[in-house]
C-alpha positions in Angstrom: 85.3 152.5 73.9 83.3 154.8 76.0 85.0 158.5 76.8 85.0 158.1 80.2 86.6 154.7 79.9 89.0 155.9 77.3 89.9 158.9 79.9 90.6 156.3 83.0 92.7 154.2 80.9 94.9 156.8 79.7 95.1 158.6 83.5 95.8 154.7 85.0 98.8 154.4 82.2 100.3 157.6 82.6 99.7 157.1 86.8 101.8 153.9 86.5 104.6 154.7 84.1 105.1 157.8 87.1 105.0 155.2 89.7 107.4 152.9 88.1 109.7 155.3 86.6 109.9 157.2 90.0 110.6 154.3 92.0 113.4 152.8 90.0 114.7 156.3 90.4 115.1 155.2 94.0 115.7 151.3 94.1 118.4 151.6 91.1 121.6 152.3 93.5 123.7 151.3 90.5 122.8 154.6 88.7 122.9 158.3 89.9 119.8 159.8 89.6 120.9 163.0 88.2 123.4 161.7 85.6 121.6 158.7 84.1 118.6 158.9 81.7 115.5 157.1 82.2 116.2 154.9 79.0 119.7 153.8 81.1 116.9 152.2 83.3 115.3 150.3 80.1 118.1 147.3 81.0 118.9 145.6 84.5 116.5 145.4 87.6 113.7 146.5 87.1 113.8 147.1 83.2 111.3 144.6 82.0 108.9 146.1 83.8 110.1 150.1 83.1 109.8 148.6 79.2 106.4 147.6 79.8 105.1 150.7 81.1 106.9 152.2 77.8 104.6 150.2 75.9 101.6 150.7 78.6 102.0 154.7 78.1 102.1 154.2 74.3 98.5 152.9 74.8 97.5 155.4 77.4 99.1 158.4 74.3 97.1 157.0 71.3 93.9 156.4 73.9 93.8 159.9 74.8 94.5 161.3 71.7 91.7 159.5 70.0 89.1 160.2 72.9 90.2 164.3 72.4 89.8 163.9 68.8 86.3 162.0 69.3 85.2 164.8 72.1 85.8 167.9 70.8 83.5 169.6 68.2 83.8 169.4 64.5 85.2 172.8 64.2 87.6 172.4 66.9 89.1 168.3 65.1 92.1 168.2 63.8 94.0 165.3 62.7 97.4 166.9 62.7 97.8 166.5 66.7 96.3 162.7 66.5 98.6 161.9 64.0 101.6 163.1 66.0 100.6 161.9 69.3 100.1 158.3 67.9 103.2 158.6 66.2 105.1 159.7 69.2 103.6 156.6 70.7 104.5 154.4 68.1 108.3 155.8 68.4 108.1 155.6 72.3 107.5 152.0 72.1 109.8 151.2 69.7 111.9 152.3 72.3 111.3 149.7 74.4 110.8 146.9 72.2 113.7 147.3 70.3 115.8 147.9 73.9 114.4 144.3 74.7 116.8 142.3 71.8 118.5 144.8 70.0 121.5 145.6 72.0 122.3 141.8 72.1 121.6 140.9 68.3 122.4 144.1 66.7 124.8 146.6 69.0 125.5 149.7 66.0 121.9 149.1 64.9 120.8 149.9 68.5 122.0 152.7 69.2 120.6 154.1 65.6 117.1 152.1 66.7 117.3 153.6 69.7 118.0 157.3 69.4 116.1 158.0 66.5 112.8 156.2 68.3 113.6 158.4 71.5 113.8 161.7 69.6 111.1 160.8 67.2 108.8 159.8 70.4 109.8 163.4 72.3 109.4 165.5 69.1 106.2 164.0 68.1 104.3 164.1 71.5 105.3 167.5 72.3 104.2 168.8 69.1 101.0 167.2 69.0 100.9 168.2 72.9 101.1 172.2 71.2 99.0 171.7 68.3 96.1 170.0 70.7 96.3 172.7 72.7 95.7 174.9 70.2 92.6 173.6 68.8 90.8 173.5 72.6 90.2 177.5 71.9 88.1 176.4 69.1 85.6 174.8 71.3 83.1 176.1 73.8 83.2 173.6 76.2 87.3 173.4 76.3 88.1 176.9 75.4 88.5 177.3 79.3 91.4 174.8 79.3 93.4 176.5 76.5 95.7 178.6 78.2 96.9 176.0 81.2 97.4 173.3 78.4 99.2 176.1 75.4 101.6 176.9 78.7 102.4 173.8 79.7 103.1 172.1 76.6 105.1 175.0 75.1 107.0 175.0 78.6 107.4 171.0 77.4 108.0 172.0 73.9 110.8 175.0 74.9 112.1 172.7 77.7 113.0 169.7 75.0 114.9 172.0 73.0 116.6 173.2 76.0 117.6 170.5 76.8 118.8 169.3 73.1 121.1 172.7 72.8 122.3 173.7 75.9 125.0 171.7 77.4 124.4 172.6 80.9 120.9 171.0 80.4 121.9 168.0 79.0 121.8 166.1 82.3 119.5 162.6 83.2 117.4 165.0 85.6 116.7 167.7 83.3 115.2 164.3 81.1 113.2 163.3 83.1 111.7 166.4 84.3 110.7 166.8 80.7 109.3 163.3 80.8 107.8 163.9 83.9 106.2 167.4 82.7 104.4 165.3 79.7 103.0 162.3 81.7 101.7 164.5 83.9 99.9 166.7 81.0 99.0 163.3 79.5 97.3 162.6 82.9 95.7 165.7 83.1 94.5 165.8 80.0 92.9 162.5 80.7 91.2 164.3 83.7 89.7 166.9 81.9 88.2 164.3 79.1 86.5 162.3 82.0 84.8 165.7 83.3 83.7 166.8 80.0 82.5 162.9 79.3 80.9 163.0 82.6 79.0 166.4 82.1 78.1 165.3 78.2 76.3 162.3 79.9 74.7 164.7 82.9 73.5 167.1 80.4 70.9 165.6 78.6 69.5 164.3 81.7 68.5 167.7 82.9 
């Protein structure tokens, strides 16, 4: 798939899983807001659809992660962050999928499923999130984007573990604030591919 494809498809997935997620936290007056966690919303109105975007961001995780990998220079590759983006993805949708039958078929097997999927997903991404960071100082042409990305996904990275430990923290808004924090890095990295796709292609031409 071409970069600059690769790029859009990851920004439209992580664009819609915002738009979805945020609007359920509005049309869902069965739950409050600040209380419940996003996977509460995996079941009832609206949590087909909140399921599928699961699975759509999955996509939009391992998309980006590839066309970063397939961008950046040889010296600047790694496939430590790949592997735990993809991972992360795989977990995040086993999220999902398993939420779709297994609290009918299999209740205690669920909730093991479930929580072990969620902090797999959230461990994994962030990770990969600092460890991809990382590597953009090794490259020219992304060295410029190192410090926003190494701040923001150690802010993600710091704010999990916050969030993990800390009592206080341990609310459904702090969640999805994190969540909210690493779609929207997802989405900008997929921004910044595009542009360096786009000027890779103007380049030559000059």
């Amino acid at each position: 798939m071409p970069p600059r494809v690769t790029a859009l498809a990851a920004m439209a997935g992580a664009g819609a899983f915002l738009l979805v997620a945020g609007s359920l936290q509005v049309v869902r007056d069965d739950l409050d807001w600040r209380q419940a966690t996003l996977s509460q919303y995996l079941s009832g109105p609206g949590g087909l659809l909140l399921r599928t975007l699961y699975c759509v961001l999955a996509a939009a995780i391992v998309l980006l992660a590839t066309g970063l990998y397939a961008q950046l220079s040889a010296k600047a590759r790694s496939g430590a962050p790949w592997l735990l983006l993809c991972f992360g993805a795989l977990a995040l949708a086993g999220v999902a999928i398993g939420d779709s039958w297994l609290p009918q078929v299999a209740p205690d097997f669920h909730h093991w499923f479930h929580h072990t999927c969620a902090i797999s997903a959230f461990l994994c991404v962030t990770t990969g999130m600092v460890l991809q960071a990382w590597r953009f100082r090794l490259d020219d042409a992304w060295r410029r984007r190192f410090p926003l990305a190494a701040t923001w996904s150690v802010a993600c990275y710091a704010l999990l573990w916050v969030h993990a430990l800390w009592p206080p923290a341990g609310q459904g808004w702090v969640q999805k604030l994190l969540i909210a924090l690493i779609v929207l890095a997802l989405w900008l990295g997929g921004w910044w591919l595009w542009r360096a796709a786009a000027g890779a292609v103007v380049r030559p031409q000059r």
